[in-house]
C-alpha positions in Angstrom: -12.4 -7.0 3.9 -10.3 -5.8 6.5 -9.6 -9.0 7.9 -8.6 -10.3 4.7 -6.4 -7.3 3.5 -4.5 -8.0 7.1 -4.0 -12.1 6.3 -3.2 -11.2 2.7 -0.7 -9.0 3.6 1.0 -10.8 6.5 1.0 -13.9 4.4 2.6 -11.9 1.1 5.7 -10.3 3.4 6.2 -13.5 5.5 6.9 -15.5 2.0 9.0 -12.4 0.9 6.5 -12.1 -2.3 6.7 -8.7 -4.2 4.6 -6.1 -3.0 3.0 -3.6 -5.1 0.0 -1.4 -4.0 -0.7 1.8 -5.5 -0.9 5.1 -3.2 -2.0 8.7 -4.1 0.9 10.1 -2.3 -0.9 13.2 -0.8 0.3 13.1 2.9 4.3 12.6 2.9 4.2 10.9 6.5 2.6 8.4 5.6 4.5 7.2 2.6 7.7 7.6 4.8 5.8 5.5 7.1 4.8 2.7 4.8 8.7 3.0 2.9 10.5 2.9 6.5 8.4 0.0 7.5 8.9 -2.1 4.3 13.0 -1.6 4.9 12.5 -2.7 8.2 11.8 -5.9 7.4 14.7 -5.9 4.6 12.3 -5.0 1.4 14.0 -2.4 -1.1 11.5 0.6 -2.1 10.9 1.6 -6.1 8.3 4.2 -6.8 6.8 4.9 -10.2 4.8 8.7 -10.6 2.0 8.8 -13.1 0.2 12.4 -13.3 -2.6 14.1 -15.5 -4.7 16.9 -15.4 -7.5 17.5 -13.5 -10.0 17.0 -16.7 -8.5 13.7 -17.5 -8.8 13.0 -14.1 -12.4 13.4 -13.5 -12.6 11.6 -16.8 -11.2 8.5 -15.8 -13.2 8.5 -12.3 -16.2 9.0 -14.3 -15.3 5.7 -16.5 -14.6 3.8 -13.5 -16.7 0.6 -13.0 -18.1 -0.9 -10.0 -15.0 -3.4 -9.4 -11.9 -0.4 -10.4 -12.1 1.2 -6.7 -9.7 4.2 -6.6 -6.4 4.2 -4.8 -7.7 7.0 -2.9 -10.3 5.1 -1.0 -8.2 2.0 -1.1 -4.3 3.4 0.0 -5.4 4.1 3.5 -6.5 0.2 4.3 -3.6 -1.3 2.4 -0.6 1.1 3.7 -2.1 0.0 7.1 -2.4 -3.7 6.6 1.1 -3.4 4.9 2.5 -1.1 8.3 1.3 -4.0 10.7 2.2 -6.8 8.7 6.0 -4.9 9.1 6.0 -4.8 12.8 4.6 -8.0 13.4 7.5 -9.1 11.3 9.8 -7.4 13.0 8.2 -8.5 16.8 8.8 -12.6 15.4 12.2 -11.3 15.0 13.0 -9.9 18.1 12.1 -13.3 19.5 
């Protein structure tokens, strides 16, 4: 998977395809991380902010299926495939 998630993502920013990955937001740091690194390489930044409560929230992790994995076990793979895909962009660059 992680191997994958890295070529996906290299190949989705070198061909400057839109890039949308969902994130639960909780550690500010890291979404400055993943925003500053996406800019770096020229990409503009829109966010979108969905909330519920914490009852429909159980609910709807309680309905989840074996193929609807959660952002929050998913952001922290994709905000890092998405990071290094950046700075190796930005290392061809320099060249």
């Amino acid at each position: 998977m992680d191997l994958i998630g890295r070529l996906v993502a290299r190949r989705a920013l070198s061909e400057r395809r839109n890039i949308v990955t969902e994130i639960i937001g909780a550690e500010a740091e890291q979404q400055i991380q993943l925003i500053a690194a996406l800019r770096s390489v020229g990409y503009g930044v829109q966010g979108a902010v969905i909330t519920c409560d914490v009852e429909e929230a159980l609910r709807r992790n309680e309905s989840r299926g074996d193929d609807n994995i959660s952002a929050y076990c998913a952001e922290p793979f994709q905000r890092a495939w998405i990071v290094e895909a950046c700075a190796e962009l930005m290392g061809l660059g320099e060249r």
